[in-house]
N, C-alpha and C positions, 0 to 999 in steps of 0.2 A: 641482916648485918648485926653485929654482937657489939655492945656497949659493954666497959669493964671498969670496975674499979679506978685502976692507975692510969688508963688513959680517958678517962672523964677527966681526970686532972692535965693531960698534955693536952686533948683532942677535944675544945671545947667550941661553942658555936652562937651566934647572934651574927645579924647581919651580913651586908651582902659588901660583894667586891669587884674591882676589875681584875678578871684572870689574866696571868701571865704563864701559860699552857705551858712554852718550852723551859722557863727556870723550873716551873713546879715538878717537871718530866725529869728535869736533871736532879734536883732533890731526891724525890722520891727513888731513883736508881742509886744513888748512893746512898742512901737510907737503907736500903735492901741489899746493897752489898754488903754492909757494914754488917747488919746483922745476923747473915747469913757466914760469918767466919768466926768456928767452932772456938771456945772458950768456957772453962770453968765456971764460969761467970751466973748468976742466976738471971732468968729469962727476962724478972722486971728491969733489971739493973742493966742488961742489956738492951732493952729499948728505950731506958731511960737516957744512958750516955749518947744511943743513935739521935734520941731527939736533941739533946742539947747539941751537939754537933752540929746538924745536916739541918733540922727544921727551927728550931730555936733562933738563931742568926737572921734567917730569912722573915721569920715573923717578927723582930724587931726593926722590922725597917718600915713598918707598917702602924697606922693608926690602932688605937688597943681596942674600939670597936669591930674595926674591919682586919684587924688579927687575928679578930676570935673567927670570924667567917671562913677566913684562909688556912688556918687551922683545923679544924671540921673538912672545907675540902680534902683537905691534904689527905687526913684521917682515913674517908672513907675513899679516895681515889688508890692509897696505900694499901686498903684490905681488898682492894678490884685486883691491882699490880701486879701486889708482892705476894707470892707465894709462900717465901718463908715466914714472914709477918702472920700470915693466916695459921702455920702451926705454931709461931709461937702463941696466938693467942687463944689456941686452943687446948696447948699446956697450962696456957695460967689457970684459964676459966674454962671447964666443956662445959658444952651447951648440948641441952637437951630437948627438942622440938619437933613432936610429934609430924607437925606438918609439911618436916624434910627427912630426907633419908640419902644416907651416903653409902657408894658403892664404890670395891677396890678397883671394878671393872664396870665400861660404859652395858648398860640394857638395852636388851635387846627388844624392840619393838613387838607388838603382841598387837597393835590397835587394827578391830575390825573396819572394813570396808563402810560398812554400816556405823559402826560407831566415829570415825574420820569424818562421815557426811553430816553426822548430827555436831559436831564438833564445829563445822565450817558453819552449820546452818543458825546456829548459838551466838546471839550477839551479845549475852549479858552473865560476866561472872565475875569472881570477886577468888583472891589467894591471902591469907593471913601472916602477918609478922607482927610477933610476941602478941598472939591471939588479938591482936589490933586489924579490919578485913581495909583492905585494898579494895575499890572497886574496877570493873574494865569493861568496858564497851569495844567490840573488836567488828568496827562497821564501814564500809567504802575503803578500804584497804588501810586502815586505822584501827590504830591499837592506842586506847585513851584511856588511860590510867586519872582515877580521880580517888581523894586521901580525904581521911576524916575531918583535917583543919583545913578545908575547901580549897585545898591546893591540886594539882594536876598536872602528867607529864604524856607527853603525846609521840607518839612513833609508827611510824608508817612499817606496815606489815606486807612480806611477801613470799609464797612460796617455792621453796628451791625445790623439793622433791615431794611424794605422794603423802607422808607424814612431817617433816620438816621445813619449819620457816625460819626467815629472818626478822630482826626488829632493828630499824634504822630511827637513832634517836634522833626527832626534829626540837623540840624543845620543853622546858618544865620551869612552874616557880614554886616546886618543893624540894626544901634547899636538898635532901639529902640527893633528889634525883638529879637534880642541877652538878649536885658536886660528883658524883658518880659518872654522870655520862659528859658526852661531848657532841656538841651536832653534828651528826652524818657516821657516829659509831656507830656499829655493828654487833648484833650480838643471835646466837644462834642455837636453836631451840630441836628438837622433837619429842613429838608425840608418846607415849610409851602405851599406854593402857588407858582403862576406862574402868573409877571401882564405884559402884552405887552413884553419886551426882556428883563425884569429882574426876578431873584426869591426874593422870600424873604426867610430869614434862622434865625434861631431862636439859639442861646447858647443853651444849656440847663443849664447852670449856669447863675443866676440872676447879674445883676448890679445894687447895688446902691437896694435892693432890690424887683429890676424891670424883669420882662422878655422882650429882648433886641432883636427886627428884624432887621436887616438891608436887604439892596437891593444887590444881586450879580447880575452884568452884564454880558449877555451875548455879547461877543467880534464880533461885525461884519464885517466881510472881506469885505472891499471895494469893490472889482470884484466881489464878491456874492452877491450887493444890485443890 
């Protein structure tokens, strides 16, 4: 997820809240309508008026500690949603990150038979955002995400097909995963390849829309090199 300039200043974050899932659903759609209809206009200016519009209003009916939390949600639930939000804020700011790669068209799977097996057989690996490592333990049909500032987000893993699984979010108290996901969503993955001690793994939901690789690590014990 891309942090920018202007909206470090709409989209900021402390503190935790009671979700109100279906207003924040109907925000965030109109949010995305609004900016998705063509205008002169330049790209900040036009997310600036959608904020004060559609999320502005809503955040002031809220305590200013637990505004900032609802805020941040919003933020990062609107770069999951809204697709056109995702190229706008790809005009303002590109980002540049070695360890994703976007493709105009989904990949085509290449993973060996053998390599699939050392994959499933693999409980310990770790994937990086802004070269910050993610850790994962992917063990009794659990996929358990634990983060540098001792937080964690847990989701039961299952597979649909011979390289493809899915990830059902059961819970987290790392705000970003918190605010991102929902209990009992869904989200779905495969396998692509195998390069040196990383995989590469493919969405199968476009971003921005791209088809979206990144690198998972496999985790190496020390005493095993």
């Amino acid at each position: 997820m891309k942090i920018i300039g202007l909206l470090l200043i709409l989209f900021v974050s402390s503190g935790l809240y009671a979700q109100n899932y279906a207003a924040e659903d109907r925000i965030i759609k109109a949010f995305c309508d609004d900016i998705k209809i063509k205008t002169e206009k330049h790209d900040t200016l036009v997310l600036k008026e959608a904020f004060q519009k559609h999320i502005q209003p809503y955040l002031d009916k809220w305590e200013s500690v637990k505004a900032d939390s609802v805020n941040f949600a919003l933020y990062i639930r609107i770069q999951k949603d809204c697709q056109e939000f995702q190229k706008l804020l790809e005009r303002i700011e590109p980002q540049e990150n070695p360890e994703i790669v976007y493709y105009d068209q989904p990949r085509q799977s290449g993973i060996s038979d053998t390599e699939l097996e050392e994959f499933k057989n693999e409980k310990y690996y770790y994937y990086l955002i802004n070269y910050v490592p993610t850790y994962l333990i992917i063990e009794n049909d659990e996929w358990f995400e634990f983060f540098e500032d001792n937080t964690y987000s847990s989701n039961k893993i299952s597979w649909d097909d011979r390289n493809k699984f899915t990830l059902t979010f059961v819970e987290s108290n790392n705000e970003m995963k918190k605010a991102l996901s929902r209990e009992g969503e869904q989200y779905h993955y495969e396998i692509i390849s195998k390069e040196n001690d990383w995989y590469w793994i493919q969405p199968l939901k476009t971003y921005n829309g791209k088809y979206l690789n990144f690198k998972l690590y496999i985790l190496v014990n020390d005493a095993e090199e």
